[in-house]
CHARMM internal coordinates of N, CA and C (Angstrom, degrees):
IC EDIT
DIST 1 N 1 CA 1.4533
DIST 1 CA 1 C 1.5248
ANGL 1 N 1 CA 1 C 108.88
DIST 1 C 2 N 1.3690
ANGL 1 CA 1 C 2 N 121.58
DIHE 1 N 1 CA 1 C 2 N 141.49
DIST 2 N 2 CA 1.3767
ANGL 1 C 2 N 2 CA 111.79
DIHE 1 CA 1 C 2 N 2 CA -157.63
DIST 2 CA 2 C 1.8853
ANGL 2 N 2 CA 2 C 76.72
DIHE 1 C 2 N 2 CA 2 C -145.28
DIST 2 C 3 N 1.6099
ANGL 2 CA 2 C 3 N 117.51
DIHE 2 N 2 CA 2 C 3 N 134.61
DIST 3 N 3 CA 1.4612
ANGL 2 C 3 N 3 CA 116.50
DIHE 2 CA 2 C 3 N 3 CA 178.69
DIST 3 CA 3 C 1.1576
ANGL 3 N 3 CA 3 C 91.97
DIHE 2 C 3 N 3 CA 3 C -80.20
DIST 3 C 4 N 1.8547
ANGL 3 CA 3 C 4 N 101.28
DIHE 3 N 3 CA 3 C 4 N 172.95
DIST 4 N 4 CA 1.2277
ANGL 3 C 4 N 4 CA 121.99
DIHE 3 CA 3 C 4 N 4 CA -157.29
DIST 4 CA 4 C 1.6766
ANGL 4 N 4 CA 4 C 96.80
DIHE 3 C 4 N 4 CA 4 C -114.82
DIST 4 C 5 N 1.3161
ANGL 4 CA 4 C 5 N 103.17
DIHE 4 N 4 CA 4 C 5 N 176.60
DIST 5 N 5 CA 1.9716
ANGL 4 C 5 N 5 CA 88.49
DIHE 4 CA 4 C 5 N 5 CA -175.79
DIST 5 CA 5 C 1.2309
ANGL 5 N 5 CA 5 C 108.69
DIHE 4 C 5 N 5 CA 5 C -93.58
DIST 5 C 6 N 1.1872
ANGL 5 CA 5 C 6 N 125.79
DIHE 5 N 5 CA 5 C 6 N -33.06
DIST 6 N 6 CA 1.7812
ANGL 5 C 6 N 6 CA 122.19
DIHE 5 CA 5 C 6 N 6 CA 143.15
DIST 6 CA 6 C 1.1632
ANGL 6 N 6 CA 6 C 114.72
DIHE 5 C 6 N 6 CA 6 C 3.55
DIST 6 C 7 N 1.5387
ANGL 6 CA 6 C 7 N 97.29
DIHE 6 N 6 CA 6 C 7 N -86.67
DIST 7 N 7 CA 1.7659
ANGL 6 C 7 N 7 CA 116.76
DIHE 6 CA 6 C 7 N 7 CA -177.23
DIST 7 CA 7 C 1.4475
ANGL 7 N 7 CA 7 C 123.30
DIHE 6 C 7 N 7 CA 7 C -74.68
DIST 7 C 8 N 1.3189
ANGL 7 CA 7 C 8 N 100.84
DIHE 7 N 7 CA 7 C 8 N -1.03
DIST 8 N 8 CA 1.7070
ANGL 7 C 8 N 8 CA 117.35
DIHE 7 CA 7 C 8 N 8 CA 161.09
DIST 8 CA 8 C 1.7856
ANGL 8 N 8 CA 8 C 110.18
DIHE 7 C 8 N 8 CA 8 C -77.15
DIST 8 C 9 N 1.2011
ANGL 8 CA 8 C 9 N 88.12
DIHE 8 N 8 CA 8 C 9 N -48.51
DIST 9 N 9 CA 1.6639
ANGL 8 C 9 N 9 CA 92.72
DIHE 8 CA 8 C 9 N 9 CA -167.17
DIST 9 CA 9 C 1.6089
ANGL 9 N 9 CA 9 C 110.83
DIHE 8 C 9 N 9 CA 9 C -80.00
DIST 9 C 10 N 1.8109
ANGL 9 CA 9 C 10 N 117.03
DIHE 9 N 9 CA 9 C 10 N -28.06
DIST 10 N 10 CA 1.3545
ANGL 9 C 10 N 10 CA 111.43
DIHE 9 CA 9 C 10 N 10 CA 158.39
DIST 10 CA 10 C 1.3046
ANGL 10 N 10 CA 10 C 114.71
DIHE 9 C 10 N 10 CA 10 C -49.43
DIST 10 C 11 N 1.4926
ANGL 10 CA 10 C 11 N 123.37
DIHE 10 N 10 CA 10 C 11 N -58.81
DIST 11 N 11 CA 1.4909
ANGL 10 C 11 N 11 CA 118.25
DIHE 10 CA 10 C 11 N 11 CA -170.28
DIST 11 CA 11 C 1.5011
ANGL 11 N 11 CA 11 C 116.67
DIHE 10 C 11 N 11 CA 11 C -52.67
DIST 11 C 12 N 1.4488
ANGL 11 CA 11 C 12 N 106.98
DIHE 11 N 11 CA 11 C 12 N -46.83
DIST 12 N 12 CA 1.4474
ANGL 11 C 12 N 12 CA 107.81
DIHE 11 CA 11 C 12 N 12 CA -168.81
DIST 12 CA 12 C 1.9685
ANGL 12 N 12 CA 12 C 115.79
DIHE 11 C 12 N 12 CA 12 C -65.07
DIST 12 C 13 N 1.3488
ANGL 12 CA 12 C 13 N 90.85
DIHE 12 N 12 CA 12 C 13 N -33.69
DIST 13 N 13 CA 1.8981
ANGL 12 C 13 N 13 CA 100.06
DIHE 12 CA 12 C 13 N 13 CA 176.14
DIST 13 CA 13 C 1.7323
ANGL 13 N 13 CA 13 C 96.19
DIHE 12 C 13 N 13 CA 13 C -60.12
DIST 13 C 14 N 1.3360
ANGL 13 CA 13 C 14 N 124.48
DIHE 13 N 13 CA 13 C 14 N -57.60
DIST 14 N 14 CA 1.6721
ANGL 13 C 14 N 14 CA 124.73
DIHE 13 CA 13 C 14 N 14 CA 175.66
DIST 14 CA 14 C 1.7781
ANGL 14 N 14 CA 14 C 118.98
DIHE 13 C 14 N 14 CA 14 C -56.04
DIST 14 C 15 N 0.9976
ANGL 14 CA 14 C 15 N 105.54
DIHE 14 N 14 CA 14 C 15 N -45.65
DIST 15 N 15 CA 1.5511
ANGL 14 C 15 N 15 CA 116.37
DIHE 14 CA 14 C 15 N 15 CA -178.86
DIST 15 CA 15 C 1.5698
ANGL 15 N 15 CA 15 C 119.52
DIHE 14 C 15 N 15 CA 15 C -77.89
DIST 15 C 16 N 1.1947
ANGL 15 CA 15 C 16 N 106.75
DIHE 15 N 15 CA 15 C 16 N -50.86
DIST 16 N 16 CA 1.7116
ANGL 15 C 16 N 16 CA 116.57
DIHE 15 CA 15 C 16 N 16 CA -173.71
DIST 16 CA 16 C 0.8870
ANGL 16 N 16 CA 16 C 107.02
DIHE 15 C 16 N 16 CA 16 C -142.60
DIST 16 C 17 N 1.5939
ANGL 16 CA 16 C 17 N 143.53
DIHE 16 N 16 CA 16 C 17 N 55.78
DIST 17 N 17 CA 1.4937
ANGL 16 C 17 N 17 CA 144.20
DIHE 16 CA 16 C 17 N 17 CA 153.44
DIST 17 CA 17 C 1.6728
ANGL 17 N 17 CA 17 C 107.21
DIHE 16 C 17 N 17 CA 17 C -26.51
DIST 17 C 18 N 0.9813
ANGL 17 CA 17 C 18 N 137.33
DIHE 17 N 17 CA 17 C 18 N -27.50
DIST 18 N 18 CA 1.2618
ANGL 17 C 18 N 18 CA 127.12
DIHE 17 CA 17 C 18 N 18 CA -150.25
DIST 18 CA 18 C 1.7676
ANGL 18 N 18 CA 18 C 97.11
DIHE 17 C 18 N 18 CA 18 C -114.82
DIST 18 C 19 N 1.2502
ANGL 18 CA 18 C 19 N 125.99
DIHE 18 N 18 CA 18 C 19 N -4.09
DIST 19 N 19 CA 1.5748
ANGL 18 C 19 N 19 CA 136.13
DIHE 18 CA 18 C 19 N 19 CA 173.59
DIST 19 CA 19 C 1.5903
ANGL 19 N 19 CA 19 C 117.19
DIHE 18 C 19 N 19 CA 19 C -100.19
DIST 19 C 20 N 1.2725
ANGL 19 CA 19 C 20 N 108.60
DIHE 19 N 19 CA 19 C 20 N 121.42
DIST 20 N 20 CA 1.7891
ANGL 19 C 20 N 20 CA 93.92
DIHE 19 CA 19 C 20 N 20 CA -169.13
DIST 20 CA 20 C 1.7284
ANGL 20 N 20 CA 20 C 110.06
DIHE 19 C 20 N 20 CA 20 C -72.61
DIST 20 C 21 N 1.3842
ANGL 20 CA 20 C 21 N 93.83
DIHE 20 N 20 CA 20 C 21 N 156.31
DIST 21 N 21 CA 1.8249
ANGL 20 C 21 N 21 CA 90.02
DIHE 20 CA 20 C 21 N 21 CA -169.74
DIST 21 CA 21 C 1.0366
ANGL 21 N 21 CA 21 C 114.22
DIHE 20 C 21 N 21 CA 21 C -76.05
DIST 21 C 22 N 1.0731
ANGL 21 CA 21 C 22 N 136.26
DIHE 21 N 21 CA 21 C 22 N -0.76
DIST 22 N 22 CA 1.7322
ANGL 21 C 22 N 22 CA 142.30
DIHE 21 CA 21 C 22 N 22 CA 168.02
DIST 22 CA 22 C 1.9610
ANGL 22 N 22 CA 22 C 106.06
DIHE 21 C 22 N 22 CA 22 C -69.69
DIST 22 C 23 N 1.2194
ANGL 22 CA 22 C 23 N 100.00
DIHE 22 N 22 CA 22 C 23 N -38.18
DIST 23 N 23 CA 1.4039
ANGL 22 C 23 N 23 CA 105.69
DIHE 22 CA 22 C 23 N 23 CA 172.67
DIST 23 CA 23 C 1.5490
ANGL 23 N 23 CA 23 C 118.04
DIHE 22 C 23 N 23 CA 23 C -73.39
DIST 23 C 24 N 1.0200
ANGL 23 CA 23 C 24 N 110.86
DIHE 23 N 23 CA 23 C 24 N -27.22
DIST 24 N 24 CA 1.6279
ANGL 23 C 24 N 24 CA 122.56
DIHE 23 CA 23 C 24 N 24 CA -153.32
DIST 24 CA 24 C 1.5520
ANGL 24 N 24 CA 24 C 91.35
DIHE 23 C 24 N 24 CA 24 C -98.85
DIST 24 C 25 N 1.6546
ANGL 24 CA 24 C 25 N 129.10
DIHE 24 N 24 CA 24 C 25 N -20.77
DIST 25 N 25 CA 1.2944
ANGL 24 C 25 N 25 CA 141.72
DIHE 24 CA 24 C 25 N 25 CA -164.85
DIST 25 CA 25 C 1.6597
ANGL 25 N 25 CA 25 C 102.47
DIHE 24 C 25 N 25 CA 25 C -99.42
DIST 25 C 26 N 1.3063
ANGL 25 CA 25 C 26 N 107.07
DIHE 25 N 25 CA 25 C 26 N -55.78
DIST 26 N 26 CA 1.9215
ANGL 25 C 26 N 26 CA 119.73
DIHE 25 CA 25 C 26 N 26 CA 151.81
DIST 26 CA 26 C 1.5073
ANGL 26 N 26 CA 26 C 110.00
DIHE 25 C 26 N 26 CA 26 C -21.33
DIST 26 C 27 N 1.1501
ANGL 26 CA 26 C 27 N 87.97
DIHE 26 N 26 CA 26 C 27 N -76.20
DIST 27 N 27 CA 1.7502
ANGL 26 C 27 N 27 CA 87.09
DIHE 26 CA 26 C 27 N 27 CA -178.50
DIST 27 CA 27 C 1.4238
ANGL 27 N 27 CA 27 C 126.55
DIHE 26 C 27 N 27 CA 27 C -61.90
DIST 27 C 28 N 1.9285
ANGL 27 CA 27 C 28 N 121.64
DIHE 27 N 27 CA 27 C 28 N -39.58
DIST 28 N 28 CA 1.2568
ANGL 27 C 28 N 28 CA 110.67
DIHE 27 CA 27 C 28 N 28 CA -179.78
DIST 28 CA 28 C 1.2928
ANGL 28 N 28 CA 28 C 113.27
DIHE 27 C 28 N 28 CA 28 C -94.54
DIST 28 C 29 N 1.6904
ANGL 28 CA 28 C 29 N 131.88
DIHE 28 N 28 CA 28 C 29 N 22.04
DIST 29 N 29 CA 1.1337
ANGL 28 C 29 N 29 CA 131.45
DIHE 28 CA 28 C 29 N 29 CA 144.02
DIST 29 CA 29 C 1.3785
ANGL 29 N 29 CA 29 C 112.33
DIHE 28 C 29 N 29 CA 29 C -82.36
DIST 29 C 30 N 1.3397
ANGL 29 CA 29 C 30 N 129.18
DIHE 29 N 29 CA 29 C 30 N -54.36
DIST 30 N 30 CA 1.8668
ANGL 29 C 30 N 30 CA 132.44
DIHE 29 CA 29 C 30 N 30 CA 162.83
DIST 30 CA 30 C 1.5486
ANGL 30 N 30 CA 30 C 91.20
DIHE 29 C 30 N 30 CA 30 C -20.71
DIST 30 C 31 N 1.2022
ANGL 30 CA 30 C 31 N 107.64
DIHE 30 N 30 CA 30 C 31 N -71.92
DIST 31 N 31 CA 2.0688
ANGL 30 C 31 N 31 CA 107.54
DIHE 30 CA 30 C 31 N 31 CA -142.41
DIST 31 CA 31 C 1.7025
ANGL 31 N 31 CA 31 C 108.37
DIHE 30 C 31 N 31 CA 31 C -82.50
DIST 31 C 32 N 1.0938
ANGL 31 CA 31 C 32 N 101.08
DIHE 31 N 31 CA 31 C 32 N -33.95
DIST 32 N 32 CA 1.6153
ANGL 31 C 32 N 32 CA 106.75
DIHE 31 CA 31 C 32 N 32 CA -163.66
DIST 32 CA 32 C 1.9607
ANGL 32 N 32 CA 32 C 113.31
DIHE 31 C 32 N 32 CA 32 C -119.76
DIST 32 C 33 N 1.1485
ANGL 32 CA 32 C 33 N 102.14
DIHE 32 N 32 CA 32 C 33 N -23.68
DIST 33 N 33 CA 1.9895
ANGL 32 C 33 N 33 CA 106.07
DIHE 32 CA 32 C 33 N 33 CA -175.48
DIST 33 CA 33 C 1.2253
ANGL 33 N 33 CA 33 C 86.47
DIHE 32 C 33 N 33 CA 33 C 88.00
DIST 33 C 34 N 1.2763
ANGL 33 CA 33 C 34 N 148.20
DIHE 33 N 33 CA 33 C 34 N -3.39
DIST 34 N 34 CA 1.3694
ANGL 33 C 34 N 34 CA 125.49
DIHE 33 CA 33 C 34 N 34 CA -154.04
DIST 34 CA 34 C 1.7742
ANGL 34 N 34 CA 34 C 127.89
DIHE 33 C 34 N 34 CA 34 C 87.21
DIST 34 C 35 N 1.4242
ANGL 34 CA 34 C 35 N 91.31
DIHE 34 N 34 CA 34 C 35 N 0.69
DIST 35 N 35 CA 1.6048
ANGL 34 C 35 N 35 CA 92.76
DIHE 34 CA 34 C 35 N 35 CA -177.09
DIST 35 CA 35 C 1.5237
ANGL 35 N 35 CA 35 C 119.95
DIHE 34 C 35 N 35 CA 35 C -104.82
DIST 35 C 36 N 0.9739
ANGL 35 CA 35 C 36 N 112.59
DIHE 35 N 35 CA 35 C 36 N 104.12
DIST 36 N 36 CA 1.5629
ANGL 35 C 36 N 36 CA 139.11
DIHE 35 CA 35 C 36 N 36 CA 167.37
DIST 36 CA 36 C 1.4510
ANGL 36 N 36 CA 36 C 119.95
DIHE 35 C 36 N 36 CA 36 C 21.61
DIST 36 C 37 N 1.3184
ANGL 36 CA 36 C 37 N 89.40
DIHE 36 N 36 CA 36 C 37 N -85.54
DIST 37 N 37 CA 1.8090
ANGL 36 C 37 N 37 CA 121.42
DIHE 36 CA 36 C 37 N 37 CA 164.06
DIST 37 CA 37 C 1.2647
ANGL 37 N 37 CA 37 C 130.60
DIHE 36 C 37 N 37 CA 37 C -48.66
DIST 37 C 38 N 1.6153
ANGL 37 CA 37 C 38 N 111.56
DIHE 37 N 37 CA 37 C 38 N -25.45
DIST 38 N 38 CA 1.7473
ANGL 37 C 38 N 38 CA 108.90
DIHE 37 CA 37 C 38 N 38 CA -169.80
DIST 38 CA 38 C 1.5120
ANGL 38 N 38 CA 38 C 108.31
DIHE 37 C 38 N 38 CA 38 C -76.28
DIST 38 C 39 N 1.5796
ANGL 38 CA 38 C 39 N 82.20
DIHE 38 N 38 CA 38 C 39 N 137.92
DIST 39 N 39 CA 1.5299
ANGL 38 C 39 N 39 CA 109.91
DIHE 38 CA 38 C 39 N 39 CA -175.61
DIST 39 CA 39 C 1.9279
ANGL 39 N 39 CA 39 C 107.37
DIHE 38 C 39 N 39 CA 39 C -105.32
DIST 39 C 40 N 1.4520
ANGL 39 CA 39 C 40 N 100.27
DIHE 39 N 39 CA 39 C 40 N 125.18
DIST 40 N 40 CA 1.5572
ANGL 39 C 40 N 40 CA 111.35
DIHE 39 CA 39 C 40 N 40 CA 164.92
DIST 40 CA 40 C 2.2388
ANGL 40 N 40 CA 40 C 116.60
DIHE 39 C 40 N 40 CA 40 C -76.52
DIST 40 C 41 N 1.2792
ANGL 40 CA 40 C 41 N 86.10
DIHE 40 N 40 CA 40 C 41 N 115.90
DIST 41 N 41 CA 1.4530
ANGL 40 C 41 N 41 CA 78.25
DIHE 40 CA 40 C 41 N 41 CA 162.46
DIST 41 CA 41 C 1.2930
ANGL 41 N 41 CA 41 C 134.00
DIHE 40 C 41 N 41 CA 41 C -119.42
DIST 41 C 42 N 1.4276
ANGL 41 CA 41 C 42 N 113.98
DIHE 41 N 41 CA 41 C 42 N 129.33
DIST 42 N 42 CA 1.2966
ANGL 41 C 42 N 42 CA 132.27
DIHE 41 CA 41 C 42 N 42 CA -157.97
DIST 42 CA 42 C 1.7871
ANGL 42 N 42 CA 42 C 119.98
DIHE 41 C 42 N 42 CA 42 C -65.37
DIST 42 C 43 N 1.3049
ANGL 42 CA 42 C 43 N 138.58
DIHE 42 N 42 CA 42 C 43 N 126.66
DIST 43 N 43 CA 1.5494
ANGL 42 C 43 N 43 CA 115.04
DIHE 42 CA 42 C 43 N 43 CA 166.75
DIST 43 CA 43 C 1.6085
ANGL 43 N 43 CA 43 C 83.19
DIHE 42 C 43 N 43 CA 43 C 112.79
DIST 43 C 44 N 1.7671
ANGL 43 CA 43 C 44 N 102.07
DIHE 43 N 43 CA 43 C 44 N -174.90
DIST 44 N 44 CA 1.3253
ANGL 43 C 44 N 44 CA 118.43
DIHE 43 CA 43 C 44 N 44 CA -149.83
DIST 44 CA 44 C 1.4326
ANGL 44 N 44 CA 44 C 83.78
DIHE 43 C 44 N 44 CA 44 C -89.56
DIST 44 C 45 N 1.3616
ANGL 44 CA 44 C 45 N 104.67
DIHE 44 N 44 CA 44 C 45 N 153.32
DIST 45 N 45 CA 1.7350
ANGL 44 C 45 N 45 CA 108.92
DIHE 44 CA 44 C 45 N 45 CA 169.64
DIST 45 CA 45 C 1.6700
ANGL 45 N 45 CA 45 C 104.08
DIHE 44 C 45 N 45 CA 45 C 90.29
DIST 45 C 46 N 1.3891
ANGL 45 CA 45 C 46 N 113.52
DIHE 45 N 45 CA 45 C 46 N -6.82
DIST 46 N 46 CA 1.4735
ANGL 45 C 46 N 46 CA 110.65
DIHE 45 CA 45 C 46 N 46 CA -164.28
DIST 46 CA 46 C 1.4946
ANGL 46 N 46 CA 46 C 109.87
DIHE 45 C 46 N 46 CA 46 C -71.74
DIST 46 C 47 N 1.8540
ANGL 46 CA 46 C 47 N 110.22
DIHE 46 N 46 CA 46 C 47 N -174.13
DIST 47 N 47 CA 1.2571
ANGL 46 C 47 N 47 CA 89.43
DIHE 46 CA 46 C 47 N 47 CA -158.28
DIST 47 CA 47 C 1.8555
ANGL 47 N 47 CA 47 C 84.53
DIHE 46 C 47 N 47 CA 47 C 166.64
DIST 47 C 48 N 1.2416
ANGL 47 CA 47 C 48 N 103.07
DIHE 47 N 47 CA 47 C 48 N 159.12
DIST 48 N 48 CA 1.4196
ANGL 47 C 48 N 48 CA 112.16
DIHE 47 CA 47 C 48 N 48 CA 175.94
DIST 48 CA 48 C 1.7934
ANGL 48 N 48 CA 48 C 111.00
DIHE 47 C 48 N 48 CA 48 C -97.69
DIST 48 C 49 N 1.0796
ANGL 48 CA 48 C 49 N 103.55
DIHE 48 N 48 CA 48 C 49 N 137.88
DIST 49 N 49 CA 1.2227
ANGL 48 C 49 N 49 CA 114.89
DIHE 48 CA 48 C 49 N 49 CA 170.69
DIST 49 CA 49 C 1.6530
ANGL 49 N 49 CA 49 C 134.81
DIHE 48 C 49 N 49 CA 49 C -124.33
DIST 49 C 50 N 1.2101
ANGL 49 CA 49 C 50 N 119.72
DIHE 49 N 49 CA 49 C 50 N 129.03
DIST 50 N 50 CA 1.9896
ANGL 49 C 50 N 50 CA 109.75
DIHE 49 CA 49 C 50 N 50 CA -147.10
DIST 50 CA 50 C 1.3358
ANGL 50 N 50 CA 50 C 97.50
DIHE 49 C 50 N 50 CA 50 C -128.55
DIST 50 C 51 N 1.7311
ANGL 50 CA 50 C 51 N 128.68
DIHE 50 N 50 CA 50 C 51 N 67.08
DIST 51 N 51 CA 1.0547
ANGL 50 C 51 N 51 CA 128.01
DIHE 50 CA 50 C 51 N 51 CA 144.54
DIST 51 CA 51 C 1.0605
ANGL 51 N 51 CA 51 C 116.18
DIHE 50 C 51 N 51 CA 51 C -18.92
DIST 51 C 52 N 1.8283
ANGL 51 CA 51 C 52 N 132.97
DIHE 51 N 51 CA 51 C 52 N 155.95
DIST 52 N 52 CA 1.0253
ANGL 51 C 52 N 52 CA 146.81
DIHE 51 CA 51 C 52 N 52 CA 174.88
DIST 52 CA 52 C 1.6557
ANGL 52 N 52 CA 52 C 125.18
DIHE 51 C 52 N 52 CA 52 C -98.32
DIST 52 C 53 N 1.4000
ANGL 52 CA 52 C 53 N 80.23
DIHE 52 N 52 CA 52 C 53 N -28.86
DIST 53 N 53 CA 1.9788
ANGL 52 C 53 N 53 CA 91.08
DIHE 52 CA 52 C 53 N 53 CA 175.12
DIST 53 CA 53 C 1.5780
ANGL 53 N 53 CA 53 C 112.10
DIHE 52 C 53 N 53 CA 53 C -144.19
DIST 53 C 54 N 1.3007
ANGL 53 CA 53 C 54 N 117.17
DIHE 53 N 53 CA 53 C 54 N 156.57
DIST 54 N 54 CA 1.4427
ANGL 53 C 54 N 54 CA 115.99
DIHE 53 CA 53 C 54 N 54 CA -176.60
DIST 54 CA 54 C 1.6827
ANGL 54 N 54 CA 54 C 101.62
DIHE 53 C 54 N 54 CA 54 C -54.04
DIST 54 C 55 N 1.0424
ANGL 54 CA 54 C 55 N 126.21
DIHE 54 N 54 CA 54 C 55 N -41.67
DIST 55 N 55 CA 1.2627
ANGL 54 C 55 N 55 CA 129.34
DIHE 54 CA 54 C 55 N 55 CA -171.57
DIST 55 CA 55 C 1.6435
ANGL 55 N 55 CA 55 C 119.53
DIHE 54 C 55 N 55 CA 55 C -30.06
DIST 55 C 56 N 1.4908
ANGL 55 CA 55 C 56 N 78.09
DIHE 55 N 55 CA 55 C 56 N -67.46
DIST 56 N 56 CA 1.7277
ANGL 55 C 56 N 56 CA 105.68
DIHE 55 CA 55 C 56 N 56 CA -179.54
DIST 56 CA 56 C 1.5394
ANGL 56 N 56 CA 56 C 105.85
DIHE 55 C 56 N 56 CA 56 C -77.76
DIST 56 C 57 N 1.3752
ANGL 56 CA 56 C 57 N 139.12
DIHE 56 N 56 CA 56 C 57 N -14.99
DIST 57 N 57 CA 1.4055
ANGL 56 C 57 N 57 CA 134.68
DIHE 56 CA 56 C 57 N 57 CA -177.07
DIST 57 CA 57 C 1.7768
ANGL 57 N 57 CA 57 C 99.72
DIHE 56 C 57 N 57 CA 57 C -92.60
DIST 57 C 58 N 1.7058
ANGL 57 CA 57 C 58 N 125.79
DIHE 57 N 57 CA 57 C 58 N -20.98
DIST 58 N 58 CA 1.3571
ANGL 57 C 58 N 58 CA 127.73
DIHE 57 CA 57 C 58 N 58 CA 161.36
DIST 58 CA 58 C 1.1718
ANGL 58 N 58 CA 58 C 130.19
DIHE 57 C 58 N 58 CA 58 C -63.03
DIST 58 C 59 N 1.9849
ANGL 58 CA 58 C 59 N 102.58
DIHE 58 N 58 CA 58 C 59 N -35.51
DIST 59 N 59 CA 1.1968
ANGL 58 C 59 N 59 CA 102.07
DIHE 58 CA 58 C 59 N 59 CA 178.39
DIST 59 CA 59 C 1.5396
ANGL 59 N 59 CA 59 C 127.33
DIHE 58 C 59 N 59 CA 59 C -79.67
DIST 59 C 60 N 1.2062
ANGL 59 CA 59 C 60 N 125.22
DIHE 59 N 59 CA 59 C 60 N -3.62
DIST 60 N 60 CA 1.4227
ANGL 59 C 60 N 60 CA 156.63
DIHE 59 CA 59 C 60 N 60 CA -163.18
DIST 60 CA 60 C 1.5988
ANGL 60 N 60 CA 60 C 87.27
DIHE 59 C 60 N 60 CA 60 C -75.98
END
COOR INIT
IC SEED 1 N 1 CA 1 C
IC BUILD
C-alpha cells in the first residue's frame, strides 16, 4: 500500500501546517516510498523494513 497525495496533503495540513508539502513529500518519499508501515531499525545490522499492513508492522 503506498499513500496517495490526497492523504499526503491531509496529513501534512493536520501535522505541519507551517512546512510546505513539497518538503514534507521530499522527505516521506527519501524515508518511507510513501508506504505507511515502514519501520526504521535502529543499531548495527539496521535497516528498513516495509510491512504490508498495520497488522504485521504491530506485530514486529
Amino acid at each position: 500500500m503506498i499513500l496517495e497525495l490526497a492523504v499526503v496533503a491531509q496529513l501534512a495540513a493536520r501535522c505541519a501546517p507551517s512546512v510546505a508539502i513539497e518538503t514534507l513529500a521530499a522527505v516521506m518519499r527519501t524515508e518511507s516510498g510513501f508506504k505507511p508501515f515502514a519501520l526504521g531499525v535502529n543499531g548495527p545490522g539496521g535497516g528498513a523494513i516495509f510491512p504490508e499492513t498495520r497488522e504485521a508492522a504491530v506485530a514486529l
